[in-house]
TORMIMAR-209876 format. One record per atom (N, C-alpha, C): residue number from 1; x, y, z; residue in one letter; atom name. Coordinates in steps of 0.001 Angstrom, whole numbers. Example, Ala and Ser with C-alpha at 12.3 -4.5 7.8 and 13.67 -1.06 7.14 Angstrom:
2
{k:1, east:13190, north:-5690, up:7800, r:A, a:N}
{k:1, east:12300, north:-4500, up:7800, r:A, a:CA}
{k:1, east:13200, north:-3300, up:7800, r:A, a:C}
{k:2, east:12850, north:-2250, up:7080, r:S, a:N}
{k:2, east:13670, north:-1060, up:7140, r:S, a:CA}
{k:2, east:12900, north:30, up:7870, r:S, a:C}
//
This chain:
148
{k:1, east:860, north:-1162, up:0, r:X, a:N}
{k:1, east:0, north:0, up:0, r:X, a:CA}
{k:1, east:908, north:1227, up:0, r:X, a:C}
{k:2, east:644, north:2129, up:-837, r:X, a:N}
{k:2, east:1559, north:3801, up:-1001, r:X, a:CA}
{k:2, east:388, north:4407, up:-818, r:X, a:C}
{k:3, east:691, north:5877, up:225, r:X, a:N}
{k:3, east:194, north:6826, up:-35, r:X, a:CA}
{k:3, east:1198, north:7994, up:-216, r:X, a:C}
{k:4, east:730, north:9069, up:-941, r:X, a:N}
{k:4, east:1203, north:10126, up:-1039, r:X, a:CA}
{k:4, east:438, north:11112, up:-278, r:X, a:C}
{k:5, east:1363, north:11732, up:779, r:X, a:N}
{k:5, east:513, north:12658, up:1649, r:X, a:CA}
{k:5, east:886, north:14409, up:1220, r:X, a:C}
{k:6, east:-272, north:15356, up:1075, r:X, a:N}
{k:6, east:513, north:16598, up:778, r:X, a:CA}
{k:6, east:-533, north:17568, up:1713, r:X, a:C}
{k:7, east:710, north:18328, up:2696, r:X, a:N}
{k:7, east:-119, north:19011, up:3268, r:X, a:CA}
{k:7, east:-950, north:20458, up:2234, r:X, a:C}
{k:8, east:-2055, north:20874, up:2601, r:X, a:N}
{k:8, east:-2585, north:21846, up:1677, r:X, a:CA}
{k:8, east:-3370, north:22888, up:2767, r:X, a:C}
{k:9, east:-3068, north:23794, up:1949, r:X, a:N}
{k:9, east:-4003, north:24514, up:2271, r:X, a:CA}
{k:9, east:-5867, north:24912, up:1980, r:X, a:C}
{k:10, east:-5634, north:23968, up:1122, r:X, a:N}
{k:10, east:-7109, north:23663, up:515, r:X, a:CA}
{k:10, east:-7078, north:22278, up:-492, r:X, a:C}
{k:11, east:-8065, north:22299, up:-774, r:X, a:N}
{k:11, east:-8422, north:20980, up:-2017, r:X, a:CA}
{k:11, east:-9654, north:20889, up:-2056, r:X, a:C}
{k:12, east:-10254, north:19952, up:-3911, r:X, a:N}
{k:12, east:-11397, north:19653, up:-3813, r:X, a:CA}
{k:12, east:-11668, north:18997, up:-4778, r:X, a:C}
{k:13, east:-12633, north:17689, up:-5290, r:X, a:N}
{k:13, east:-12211, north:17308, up:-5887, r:X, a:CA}
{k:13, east:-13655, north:17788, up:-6924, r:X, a:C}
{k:14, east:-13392, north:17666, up:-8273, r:X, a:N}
{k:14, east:-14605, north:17655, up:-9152, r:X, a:CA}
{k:14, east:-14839, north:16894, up:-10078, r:X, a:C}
{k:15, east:-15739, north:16228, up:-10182, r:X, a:N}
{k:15, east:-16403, north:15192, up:-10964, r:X, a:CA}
{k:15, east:-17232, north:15399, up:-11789, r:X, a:C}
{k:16, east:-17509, north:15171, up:-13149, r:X, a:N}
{k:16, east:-17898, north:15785, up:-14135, r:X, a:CA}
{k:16, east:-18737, north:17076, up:-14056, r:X, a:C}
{k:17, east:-17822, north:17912, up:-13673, r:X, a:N}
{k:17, east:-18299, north:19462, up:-13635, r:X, a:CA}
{k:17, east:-18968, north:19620, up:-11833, r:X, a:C}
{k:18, east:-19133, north:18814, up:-11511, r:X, a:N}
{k:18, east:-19349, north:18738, up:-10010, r:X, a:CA}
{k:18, east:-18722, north:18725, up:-8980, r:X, a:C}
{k:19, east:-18598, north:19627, up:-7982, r:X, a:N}
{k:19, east:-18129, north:19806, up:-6343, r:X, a:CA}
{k:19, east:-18398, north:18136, up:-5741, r:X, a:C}
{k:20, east:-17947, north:17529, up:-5700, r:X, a:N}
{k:20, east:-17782, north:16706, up:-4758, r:X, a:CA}
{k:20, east:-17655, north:16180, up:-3312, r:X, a:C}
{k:21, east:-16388, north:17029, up:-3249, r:X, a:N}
{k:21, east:-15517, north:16975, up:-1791, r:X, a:CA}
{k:21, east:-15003, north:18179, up:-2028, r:X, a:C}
{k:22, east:-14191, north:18987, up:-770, r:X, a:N}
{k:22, east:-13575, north:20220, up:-515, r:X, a:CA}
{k:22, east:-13513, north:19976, up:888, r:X, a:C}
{k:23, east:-11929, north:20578, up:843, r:X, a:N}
{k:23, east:-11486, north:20905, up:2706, r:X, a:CA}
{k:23, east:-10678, north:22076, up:2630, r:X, a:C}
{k:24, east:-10197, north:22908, up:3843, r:X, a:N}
{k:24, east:-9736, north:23832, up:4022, r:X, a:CA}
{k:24, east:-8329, north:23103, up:4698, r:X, a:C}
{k:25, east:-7478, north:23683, up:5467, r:X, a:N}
{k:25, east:-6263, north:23347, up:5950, r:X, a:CA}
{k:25, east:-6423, north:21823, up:6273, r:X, a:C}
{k:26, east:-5352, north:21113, up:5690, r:X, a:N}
{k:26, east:-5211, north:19905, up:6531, r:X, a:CA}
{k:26, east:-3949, north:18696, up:5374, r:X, a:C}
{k:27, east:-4420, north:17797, up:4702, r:X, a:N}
{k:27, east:-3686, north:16976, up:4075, r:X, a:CA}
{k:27, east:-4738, north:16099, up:3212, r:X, a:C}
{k:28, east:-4319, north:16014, up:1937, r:X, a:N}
{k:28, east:-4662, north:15154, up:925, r:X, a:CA}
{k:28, east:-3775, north:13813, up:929, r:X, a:C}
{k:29, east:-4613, north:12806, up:871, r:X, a:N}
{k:29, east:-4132, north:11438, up:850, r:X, a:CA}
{k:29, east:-4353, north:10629, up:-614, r:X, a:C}
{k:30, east:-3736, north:10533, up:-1568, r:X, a:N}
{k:30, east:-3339, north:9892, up:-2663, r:X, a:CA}
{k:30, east:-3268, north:8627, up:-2187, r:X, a:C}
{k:31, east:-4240, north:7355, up:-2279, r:X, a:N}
{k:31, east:-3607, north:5852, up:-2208, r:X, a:CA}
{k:31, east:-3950, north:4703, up:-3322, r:X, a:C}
{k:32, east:-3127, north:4214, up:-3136, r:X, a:N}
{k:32, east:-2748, north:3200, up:-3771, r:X, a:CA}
{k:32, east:-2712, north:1974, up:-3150, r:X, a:C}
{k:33, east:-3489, north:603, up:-3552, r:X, a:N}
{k:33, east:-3360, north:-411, up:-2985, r:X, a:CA}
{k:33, east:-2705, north:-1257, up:-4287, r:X, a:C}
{k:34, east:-1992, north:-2002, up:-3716, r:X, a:N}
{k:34, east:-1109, north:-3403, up:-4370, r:X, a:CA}
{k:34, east:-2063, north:-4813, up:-3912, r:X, a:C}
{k:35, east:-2077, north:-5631, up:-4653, r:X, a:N}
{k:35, east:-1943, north:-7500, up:-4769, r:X, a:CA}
{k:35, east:-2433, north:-7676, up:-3792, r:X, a:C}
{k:36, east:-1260, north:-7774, up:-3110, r:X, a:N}
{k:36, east:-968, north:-8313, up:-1638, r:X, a:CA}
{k:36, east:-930, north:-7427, up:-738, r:X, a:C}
{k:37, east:-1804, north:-6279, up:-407, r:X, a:N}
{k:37, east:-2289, north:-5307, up:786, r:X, a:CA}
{k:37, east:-2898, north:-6067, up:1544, r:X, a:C}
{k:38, east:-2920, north:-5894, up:2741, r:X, a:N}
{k:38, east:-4114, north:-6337, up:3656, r:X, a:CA}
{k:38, east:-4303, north:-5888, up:5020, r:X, a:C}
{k:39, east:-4996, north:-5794, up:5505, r:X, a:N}
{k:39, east:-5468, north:-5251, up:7104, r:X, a:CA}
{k:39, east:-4141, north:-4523, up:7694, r:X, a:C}
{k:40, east:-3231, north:-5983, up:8253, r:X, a:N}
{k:40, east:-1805, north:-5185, up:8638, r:X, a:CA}
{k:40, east:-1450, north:-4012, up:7673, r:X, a:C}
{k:41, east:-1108, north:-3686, up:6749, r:X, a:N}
{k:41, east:-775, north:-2655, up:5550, r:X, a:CA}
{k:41, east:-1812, north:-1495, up:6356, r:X, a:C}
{k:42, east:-2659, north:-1566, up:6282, r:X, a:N}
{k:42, east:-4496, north:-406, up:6538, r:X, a:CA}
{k:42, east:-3991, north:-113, up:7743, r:X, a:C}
{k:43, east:-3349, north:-895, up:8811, r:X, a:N}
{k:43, east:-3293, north:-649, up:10524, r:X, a:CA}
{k:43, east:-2082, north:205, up:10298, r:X, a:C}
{k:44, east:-915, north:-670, up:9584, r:X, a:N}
{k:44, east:386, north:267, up:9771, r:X, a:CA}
{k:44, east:471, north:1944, up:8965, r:X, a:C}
{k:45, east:-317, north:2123, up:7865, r:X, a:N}
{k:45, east:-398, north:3440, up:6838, r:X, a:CA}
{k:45, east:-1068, north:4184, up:8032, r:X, a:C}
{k:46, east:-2034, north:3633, up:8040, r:X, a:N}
{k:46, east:-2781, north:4572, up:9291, r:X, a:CA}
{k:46, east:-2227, north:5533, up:10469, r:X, a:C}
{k:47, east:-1507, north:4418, up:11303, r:X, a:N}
{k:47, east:-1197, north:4909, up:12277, r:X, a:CA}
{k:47, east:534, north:5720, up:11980, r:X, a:C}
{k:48, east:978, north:5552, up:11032, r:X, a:N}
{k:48, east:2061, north:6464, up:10741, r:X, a:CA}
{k:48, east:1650, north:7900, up:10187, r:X, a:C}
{k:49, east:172, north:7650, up:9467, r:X, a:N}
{k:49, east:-549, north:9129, up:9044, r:X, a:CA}
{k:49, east:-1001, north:9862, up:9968, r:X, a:C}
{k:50, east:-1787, north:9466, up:11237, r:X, a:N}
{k:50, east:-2174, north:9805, up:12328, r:X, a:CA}
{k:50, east:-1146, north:10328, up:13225, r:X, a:C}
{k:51, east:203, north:9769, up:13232, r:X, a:N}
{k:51, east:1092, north:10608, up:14333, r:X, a:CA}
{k:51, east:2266, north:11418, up:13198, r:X, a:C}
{k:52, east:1597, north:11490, up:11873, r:X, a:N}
{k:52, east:3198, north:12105, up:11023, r:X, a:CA}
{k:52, east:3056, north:13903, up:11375, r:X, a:C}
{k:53, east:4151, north:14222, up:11785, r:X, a:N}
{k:53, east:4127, north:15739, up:12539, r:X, a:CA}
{k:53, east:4608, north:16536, up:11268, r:X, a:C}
{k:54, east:3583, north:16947, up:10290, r:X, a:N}
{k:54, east:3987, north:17357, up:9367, r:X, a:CA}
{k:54, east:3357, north:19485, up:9289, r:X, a:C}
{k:55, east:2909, north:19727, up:10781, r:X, a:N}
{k:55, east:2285, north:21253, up:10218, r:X, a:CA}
{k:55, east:3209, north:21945, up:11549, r:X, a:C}
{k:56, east:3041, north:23332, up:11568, r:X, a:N}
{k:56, east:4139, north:24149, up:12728, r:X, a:CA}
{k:56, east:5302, north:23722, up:12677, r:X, a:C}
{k:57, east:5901, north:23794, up:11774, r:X, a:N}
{k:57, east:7487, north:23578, up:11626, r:X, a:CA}
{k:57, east:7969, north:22017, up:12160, r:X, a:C}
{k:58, east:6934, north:20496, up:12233, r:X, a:N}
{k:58, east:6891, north:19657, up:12036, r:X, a:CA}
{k:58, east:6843, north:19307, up:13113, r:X, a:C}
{k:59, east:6117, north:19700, up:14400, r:X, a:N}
{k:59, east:6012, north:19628, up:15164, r:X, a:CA}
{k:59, east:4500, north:19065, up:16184, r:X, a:C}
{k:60, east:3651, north:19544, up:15016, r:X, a:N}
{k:60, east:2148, north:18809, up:15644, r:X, a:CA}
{k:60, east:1787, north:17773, up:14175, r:X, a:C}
{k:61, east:699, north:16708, up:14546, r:X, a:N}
{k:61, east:-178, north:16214, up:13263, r:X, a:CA}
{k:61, east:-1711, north:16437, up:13221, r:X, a:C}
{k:62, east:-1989, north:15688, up:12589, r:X, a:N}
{k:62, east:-3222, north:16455, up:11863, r:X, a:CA}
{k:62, east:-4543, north:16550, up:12966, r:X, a:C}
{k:63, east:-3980, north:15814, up:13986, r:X, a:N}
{k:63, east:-5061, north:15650, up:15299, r:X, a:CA}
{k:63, east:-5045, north:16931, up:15941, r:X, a:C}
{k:64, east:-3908, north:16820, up:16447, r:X, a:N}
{k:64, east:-3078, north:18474, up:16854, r:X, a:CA}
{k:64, east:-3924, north:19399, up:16143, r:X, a:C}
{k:65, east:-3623, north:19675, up:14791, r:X, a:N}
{k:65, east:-4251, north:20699, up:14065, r:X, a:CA}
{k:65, east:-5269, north:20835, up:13888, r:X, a:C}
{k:66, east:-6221, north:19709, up:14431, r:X, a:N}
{k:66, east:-7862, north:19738, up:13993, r:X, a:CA}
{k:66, east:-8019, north:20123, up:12568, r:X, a:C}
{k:67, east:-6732, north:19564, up:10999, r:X, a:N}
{k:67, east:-6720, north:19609, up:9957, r:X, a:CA}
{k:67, east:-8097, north:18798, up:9665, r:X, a:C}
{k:68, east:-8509, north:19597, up:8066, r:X, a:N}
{k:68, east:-9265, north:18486, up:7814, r:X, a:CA}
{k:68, east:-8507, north:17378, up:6858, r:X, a:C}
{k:69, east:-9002, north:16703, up:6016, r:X, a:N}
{k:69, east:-8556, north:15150, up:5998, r:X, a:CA}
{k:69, east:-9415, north:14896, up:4226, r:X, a:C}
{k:70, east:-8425, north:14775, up:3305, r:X, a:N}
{k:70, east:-9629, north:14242, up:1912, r:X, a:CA}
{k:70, east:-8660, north:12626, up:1248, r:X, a:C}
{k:71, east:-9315, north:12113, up:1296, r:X, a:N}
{k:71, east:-8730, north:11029, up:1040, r:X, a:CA}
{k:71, east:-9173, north:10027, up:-740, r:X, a:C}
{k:72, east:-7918, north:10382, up:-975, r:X, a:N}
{k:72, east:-8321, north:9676, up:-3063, r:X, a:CA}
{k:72, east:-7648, north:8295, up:-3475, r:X, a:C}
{k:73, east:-8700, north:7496, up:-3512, r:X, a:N}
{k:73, east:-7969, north:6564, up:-4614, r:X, a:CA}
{k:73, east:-7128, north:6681, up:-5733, r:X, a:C}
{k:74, east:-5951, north:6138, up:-5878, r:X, a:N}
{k:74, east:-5048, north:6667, up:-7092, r:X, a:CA}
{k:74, east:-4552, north:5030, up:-6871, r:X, a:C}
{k:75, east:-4664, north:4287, up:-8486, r:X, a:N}
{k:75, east:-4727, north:2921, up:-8146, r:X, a:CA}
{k:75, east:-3114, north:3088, up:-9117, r:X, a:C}
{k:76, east:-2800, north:4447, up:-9748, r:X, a:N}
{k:76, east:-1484, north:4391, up:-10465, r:X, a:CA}
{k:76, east:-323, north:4768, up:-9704, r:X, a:C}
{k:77, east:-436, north:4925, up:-8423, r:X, a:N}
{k:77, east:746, north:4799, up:-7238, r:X, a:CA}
{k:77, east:1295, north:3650, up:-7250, r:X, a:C}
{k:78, east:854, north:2426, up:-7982, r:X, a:N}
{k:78, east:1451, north:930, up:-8040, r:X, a:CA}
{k:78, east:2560, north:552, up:-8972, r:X, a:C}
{k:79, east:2047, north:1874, up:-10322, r:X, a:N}
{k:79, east:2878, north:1807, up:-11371, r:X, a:CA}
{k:79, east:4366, north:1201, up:-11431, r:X, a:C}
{k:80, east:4645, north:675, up:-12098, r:X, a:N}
{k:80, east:5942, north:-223, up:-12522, r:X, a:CA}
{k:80, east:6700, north:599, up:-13660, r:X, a:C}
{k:81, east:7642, north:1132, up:-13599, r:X, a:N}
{k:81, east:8307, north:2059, up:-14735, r:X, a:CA}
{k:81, east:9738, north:1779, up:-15469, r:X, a:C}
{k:82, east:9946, north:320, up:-14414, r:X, a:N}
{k:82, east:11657, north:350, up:-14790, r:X, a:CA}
{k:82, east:11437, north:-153, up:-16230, r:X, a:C}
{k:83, east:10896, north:-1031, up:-17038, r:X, a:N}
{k:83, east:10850, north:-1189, up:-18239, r:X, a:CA}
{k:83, east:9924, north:-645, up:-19341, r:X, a:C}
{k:84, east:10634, north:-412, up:-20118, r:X, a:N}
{k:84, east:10022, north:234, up:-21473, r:X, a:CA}
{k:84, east:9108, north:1657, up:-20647, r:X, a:C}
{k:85, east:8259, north:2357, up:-21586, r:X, a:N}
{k:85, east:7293, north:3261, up:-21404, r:X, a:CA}
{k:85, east:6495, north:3550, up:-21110, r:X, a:C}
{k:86, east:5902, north:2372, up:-21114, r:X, a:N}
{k:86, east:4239, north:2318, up:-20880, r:X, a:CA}
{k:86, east:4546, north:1467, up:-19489, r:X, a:C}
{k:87, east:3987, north:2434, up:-18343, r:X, a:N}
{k:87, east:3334, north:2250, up:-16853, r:X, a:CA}
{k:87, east:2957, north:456, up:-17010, r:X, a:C}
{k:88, east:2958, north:-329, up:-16439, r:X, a:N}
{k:88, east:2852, north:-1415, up:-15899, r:X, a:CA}
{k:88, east:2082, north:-1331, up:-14604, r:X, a:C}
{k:89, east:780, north:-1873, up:-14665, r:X, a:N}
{k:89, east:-363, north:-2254, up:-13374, r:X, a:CA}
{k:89, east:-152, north:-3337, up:-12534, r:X, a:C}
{k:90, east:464, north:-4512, up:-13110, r:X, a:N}
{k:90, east:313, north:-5866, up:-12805, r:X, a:CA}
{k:90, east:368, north:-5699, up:-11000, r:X, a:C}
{k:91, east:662, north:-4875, up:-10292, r:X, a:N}
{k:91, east:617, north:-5232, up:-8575, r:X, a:CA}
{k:91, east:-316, north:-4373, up:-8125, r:X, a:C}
{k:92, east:-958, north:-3409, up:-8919, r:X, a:N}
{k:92, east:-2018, north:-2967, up:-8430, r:X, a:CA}
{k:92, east:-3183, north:-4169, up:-8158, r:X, a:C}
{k:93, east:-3880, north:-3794, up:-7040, r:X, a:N}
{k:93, east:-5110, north:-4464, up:-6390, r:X, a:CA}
{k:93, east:-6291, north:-4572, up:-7851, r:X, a:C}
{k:94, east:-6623, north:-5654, up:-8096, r:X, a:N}
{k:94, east:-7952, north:-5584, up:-9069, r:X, a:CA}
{k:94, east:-9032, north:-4875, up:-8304, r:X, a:C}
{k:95, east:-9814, north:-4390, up:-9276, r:X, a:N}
{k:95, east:-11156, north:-3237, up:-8369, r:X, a:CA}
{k:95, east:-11765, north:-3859, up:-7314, r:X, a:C}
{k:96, east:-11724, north:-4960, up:-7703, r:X, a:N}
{k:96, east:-12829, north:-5343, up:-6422, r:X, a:CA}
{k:96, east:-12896, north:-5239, up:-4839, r:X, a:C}
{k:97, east:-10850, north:-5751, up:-4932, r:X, a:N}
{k:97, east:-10623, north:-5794, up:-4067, r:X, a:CA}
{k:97, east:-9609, north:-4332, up:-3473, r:X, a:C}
{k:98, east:-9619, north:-3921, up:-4490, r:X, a:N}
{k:98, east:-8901, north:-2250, up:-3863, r:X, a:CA}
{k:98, east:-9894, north:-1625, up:-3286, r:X, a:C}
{k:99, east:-11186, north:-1599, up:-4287, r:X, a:N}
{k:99, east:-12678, north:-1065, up:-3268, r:X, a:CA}
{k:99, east:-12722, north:-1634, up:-1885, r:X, a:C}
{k:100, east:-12498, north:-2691, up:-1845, r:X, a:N}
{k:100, east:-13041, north:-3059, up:-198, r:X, a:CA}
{k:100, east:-11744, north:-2649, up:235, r:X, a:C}
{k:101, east:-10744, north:-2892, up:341, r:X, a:N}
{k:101, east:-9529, north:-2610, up:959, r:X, a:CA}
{k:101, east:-9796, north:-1078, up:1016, r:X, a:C}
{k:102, east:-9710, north:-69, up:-189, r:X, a:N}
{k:102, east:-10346, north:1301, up:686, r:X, a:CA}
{k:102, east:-11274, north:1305, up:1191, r:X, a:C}
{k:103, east:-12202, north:986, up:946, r:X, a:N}
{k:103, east:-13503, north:1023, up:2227, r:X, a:CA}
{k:103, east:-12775, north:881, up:3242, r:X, a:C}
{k:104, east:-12275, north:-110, up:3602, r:X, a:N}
{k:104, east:-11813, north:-457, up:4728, r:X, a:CA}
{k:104, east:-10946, north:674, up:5580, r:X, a:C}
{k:105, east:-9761, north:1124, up:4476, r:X, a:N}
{k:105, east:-9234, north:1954, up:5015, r:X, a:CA}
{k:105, east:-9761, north:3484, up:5384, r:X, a:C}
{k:106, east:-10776, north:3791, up:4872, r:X, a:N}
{k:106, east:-11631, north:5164, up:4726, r:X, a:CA}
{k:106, east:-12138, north:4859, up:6131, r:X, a:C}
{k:107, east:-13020, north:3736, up:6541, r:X, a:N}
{k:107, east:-13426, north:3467, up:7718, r:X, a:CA}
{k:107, east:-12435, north:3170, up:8964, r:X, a:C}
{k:108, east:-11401, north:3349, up:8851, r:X, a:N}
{k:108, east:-10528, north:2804, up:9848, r:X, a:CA}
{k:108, east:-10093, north:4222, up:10218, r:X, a:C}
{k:109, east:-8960, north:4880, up:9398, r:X, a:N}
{k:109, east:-8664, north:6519, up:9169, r:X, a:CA}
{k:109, east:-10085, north:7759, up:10162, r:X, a:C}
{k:110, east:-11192, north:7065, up:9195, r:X, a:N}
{k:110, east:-12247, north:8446, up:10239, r:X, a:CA}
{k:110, east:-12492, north:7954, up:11463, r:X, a:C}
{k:111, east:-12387, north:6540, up:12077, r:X, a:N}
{k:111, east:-12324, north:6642, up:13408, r:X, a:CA}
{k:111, east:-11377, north:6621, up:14434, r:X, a:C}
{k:112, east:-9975, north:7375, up:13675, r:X, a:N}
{k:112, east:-8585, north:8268, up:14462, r:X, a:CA}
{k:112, east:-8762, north:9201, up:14184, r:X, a:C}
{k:113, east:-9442, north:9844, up:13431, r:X, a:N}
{k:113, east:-9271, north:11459, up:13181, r:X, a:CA}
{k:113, east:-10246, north:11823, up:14394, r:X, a:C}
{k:114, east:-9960, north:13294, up:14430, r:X, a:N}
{k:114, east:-10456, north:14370, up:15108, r:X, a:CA}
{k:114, east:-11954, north:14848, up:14484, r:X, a:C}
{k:115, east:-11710, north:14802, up:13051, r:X, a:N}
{k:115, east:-12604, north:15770, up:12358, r:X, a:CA}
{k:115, east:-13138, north:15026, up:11080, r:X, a:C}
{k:116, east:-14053, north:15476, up:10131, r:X, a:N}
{k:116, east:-14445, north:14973, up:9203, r:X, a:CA}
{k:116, east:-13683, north:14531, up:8354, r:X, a:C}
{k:117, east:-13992, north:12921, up:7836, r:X, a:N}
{k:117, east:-12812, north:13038, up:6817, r:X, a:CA}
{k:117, east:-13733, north:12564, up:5506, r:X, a:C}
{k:118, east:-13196, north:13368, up:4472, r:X, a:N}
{k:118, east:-13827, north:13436, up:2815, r:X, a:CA}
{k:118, east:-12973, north:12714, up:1722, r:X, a:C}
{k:119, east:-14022, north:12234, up:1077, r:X, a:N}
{k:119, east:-13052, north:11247, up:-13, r:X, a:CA}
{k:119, east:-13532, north:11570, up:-1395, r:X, a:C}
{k:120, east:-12846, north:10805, up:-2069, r:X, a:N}
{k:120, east:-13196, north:10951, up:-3397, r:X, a:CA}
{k:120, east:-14182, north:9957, up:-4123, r:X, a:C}
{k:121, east:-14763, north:9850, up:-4965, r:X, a:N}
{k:121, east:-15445, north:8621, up:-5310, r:X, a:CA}
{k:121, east:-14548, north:7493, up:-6174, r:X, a:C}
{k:122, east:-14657, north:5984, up:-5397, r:X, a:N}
{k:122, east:-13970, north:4912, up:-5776, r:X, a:CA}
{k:122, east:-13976, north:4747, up:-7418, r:X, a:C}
{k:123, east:-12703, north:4777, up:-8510, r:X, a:N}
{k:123, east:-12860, north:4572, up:-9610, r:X, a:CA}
{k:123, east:-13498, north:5520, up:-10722, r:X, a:C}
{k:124, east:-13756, north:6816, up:-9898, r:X, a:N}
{k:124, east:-14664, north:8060, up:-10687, r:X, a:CA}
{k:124, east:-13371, north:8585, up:-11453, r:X, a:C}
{k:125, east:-13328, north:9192, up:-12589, r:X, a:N}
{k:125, east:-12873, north:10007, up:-12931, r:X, a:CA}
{k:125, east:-12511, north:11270, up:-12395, r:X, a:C}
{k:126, east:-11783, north:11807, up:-11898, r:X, a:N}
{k:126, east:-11919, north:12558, up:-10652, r:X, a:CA}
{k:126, east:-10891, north:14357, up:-11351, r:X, a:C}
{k:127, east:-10987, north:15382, up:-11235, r:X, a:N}
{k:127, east:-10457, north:16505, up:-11007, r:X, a:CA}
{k:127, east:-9983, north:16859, up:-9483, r:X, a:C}
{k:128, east:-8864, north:17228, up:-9485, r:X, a:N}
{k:128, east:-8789, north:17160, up:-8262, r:X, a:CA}
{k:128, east:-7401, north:18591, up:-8373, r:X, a:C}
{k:129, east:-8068, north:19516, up:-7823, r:X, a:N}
{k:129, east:-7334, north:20858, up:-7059, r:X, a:CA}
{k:129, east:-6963, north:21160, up:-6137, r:X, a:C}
{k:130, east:-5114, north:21171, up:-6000, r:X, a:N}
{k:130, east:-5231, north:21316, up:-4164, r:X, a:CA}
{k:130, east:-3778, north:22551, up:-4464, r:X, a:C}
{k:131, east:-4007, north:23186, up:-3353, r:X, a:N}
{k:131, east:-2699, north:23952, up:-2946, r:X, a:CA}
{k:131, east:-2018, north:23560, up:-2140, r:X, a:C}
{k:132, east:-726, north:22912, up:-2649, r:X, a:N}
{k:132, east:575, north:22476, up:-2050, r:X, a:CA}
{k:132, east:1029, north:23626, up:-987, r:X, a:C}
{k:133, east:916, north:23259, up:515, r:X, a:N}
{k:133, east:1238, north:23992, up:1263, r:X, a:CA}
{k:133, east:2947, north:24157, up:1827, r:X, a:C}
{k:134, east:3682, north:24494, up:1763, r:X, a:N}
{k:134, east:4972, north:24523, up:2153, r:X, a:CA}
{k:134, east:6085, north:24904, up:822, r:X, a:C}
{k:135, east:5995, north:23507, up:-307, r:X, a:N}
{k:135, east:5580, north:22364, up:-130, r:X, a:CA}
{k:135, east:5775, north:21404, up:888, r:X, a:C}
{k:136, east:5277, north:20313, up:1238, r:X, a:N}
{k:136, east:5018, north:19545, up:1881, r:X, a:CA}
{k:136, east:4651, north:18161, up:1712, r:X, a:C}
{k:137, east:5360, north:16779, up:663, r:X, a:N}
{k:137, east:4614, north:16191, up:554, r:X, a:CA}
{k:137, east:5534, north:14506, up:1039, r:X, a:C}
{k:138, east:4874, north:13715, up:1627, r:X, a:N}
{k:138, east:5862, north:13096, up:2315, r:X, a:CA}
{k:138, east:4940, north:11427, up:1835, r:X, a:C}
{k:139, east:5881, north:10062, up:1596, r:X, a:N}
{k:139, east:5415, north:8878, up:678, r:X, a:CA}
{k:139, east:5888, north:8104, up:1942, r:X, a:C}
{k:140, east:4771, north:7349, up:1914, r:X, a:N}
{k:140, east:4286, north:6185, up:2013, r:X, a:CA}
{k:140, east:4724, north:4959, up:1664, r:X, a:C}
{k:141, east:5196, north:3918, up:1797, r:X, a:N}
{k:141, east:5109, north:2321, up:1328, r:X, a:CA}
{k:141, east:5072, north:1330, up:2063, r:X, a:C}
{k:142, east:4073, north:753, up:2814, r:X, a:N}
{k:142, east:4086, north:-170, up:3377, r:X, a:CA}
{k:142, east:4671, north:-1261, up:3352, r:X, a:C}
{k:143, east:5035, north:-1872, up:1635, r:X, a:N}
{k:143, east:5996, north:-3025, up:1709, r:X, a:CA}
{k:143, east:7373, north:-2867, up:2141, r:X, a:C}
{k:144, east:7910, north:-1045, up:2559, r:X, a:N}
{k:144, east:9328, north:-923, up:2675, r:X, a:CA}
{k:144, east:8948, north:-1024, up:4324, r:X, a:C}
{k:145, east:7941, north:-1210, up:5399, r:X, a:N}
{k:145, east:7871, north:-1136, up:6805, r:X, a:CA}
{k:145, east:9105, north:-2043, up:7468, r:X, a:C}
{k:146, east:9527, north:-1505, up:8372, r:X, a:N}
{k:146, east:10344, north:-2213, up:9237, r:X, a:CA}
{k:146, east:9239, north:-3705, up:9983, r:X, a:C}
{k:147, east:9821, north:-4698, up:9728, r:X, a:N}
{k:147, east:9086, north:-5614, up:10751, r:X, a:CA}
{k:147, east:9638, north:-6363, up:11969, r:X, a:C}
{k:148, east:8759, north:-6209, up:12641, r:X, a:N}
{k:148, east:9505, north:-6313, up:13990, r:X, a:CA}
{k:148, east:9469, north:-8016, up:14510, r:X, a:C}
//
């Protein structure tokens, strides 16, 4: 599982000409599920997003900040690039199971947060506008986790 986290000062996403989602200060979550994600992956992303001290000169997280929270499927965070040109999927999660695996994770994430958390719609075509705050944007990979 990768996420790409970027703190913002805003975001929102739009879907064929439609408002969707929108937040004010907080962090956009870009994820990506692989193959072989599962629960452990959802427990460990989580709880490294929940304590990452990324606002006040890196010193509080997003609990601290009472940030808000938008969270997007991006199933091309899996991408494979070392050969030839054309992006390679093969370890991305098939839909079925990246849907439940985000479900899962969407439901796990809003009950550590502080505050509302907004997503994008699973597999939508999505627009998505955010202002890179700092910048600020800090990656994710669960298969690189230390295991203990």
């Amino acid at each position: 599982m990768k996420a790409v986290i970027q703190k913002v000062s805003g975001a929102e996403i739009i879907i064929d000409g439609k408002l969707v989602s929108s937040i004010n200060k907080g962090i956009v979550i870009f994820l990506g599920i692989a193959i072989d994600d599962n629960d452990n992956d959802i427990h460990w992303l989580i709880n490294k997003i929940i304590k990452l001290r990324m606002f006040n000169t890196f010193d509080n997280n997003i609990n601290e900040v009472k940030g808000d929270v938008l969270l997007v499927s991006q199933f091309t965070l899996q991408a494979n690039v070392l050969k030839g040109n054309r992006p390679s999927f093969i370890k991305a999660a098939k839909s079925e199971l990246a849907k439940t695996m985000y479900e899962k994770f969407l439901k796990q994430l809003n009950e550590n947060l502080n505050t509302e958390l907004k997503s994008g719609v699973f597999g939508a075509d999505m627009l998505i506008n955010l202002s890179n705050d700092g910048p600020v944007t800090i990656i994710y990979d669960s298969s690189l986790k230390i295991k203990k």
